[in-house]
N, C-alpha and C positions, 0 to 999 in steps of 0.2 A: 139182448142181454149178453150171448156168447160173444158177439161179435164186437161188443164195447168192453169186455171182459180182456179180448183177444187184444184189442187197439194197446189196451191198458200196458197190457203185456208187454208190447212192443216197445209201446213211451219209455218202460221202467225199464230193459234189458238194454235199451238207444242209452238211456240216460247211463248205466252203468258202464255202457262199453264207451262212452266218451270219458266217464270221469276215470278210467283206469287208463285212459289213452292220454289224455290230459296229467294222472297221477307218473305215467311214465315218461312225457315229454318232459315233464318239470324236473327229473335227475337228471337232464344231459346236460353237459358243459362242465367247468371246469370247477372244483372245490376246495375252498378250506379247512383245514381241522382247526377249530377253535375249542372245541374242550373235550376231553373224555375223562367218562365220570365210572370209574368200576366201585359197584355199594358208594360209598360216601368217598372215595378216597378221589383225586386229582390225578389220572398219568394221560396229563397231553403230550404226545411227540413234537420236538421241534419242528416245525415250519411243513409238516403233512398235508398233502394234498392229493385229490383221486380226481383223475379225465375219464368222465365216462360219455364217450362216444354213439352217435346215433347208430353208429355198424352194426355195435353188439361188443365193441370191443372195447379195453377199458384200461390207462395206466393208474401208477401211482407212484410217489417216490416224498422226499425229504429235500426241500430245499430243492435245488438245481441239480440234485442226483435222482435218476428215475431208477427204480429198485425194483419195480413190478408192471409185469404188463401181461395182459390176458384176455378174456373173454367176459363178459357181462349176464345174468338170467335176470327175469324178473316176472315171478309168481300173480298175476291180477290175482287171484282167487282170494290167498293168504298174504295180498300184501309184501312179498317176502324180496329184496334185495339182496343177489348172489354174486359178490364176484369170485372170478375162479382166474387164479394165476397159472400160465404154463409150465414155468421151469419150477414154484418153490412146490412146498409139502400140501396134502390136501388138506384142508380147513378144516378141523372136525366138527366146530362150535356150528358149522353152517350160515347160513345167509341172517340179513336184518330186517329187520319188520322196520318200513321207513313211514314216516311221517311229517308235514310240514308246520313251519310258526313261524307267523311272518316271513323275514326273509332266510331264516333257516330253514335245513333239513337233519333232520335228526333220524338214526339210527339205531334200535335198538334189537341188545336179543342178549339171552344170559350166557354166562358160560361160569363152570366150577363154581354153580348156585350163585353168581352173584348178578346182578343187572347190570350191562355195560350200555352206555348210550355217548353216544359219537354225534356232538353237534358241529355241524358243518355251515357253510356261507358260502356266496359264491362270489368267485373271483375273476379279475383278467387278466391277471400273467401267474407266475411260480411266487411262490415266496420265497424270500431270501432266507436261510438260516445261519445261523453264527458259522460255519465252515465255508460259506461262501462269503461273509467278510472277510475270515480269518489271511485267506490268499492273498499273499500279496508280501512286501517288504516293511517292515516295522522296526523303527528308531526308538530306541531307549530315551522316554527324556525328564523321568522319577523313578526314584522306587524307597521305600521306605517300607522299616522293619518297626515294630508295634506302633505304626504310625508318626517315627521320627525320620526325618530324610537321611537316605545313606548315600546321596547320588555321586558325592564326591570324592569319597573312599571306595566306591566300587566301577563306577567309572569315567575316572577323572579325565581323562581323555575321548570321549565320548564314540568310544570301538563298539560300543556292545549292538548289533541289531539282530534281530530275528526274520529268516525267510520264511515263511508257512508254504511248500510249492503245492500243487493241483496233486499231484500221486501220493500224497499223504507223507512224504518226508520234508524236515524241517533240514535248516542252518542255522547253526547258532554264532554267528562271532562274538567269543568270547569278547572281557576288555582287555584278557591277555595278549588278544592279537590272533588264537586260535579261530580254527573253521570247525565246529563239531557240527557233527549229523544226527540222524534219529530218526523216528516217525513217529507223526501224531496222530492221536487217534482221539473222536470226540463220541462224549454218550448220546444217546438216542432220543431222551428224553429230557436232558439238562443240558444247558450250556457249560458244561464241563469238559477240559483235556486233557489227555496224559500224553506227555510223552518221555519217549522211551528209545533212548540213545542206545546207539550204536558202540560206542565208546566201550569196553569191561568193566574202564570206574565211574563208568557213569552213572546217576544218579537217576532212579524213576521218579516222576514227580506228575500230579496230578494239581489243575489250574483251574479257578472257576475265571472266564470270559463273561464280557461285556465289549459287544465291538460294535463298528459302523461304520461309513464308506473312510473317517480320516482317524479315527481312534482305536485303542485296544489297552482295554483294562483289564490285569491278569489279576486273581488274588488265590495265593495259595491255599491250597487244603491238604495238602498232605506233611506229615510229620515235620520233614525237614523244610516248609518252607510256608506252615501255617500263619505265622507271622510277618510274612513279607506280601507288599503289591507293588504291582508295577504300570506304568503307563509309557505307552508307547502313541508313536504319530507314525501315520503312513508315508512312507517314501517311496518315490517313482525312481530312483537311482542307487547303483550302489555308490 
């Protein structure tokens, strides 16, 4: 009896330490953020994604920007998925109780009382987010205020493009003929951009984007320019 008591033992602690072996192989590789649910409300980040490495070490970043990179724990006991970045702040919310569904992985753990759950997928390359469309040279070729076209009162001569460059400053050529500058800055969570000339009369103005490898559709949201959108086409030239 001890001795099939004993065998029992062994089947049941074999079987445990494969499926935590198994539960921990299944996080390596590369992931997507496809929703994050804090209580009922919606705050997915654009195009987020986490490398977590068989080393023990683990990136993460936004679109084609990696913003994080660190080290990896992972609790069999309690389930508990911990990543630890080196350069930013300690985490205080602590690690995630992970869990899989079908092809997801889902993370979850509360923080300031409420349940946050992070479903994730897996991927094979970075995602692209709207800042890594936005790069590039972009040709005026509409724009229209409460959705009447203004293209040929503002401009008639087809001057106007936009540069987006990589270090976050823009070029605007005006249809005056002007070269202004500035830099853009996009939200974290919205395809949303402000930018924020360099100019003294320049005007702050914040844009909602829809973009893609040959389009860019700007639509205003701030004060001075809620009733205007604009559509541009990609150019390879100036």
């Amino acid at each position: 009896m001890k001795k099939e008591l004993k065998t029992l033992a062994v089947i049941a602690l074999t079987f445990v330490s494969f499926a935590t072996y198994a539960q921990k192989e299944r996080m390596i590789g590369l992931w997507g953020v496809e929703k994050v649910a804090v209580g009922e409300q919606s705050m997915t980040p654009v195009a987020k994604w986490f490398r977590i490495n068989p080393d023990g070490t683990q990136q993460a970043g936004n679109g084609w920007l990696q913003n994080k990179e660190g080290v990896w724990d992972y609790d069999a006991e309690n389930n508990i998925f911990t990543p630890l970045d080196n350069l930013d702040i300690e985490d205080e919310f602590g690690g995630f109780s992970v869990s899989f569904s079908n092809e997801n992985m889902l993370w979850e753990r509360v923080e300031e009382g409420m349940l946050v759950t992070v479903t994730l997928t897996s991927i094979e390359k970075l995602p692209m987010s709207p800042s890594d469309y936005l790069e590039g040279l972009w040709d005026l070729v509409e724009i229209t205020e409460n959705e009447e076209s203004i293209l040929d009162s503002f401009d008639s001569e087809d001057k106007h493009k936009i540069h987006f460059r990589w270090d976050r400053v823009y070029i605007n050529f005006s249809p005056e003929g002007e070269r202004l500058t500035g830099y853009w800055h996009i939200h974290g969570h919205r395809p949303d951009i402000t930018l924020l000339p360099h100019q003294d009369n320049g005007t702050v103005e914040g844009w909602r984007v829809a973009v893609n490898e040959k389009e860019l559709l700007m639509t205003g949201i701030s004060d001075s320019n809620r009733t205007i959108k604009r559509k541009y086409v990609r150019r390879k030239t100036f």
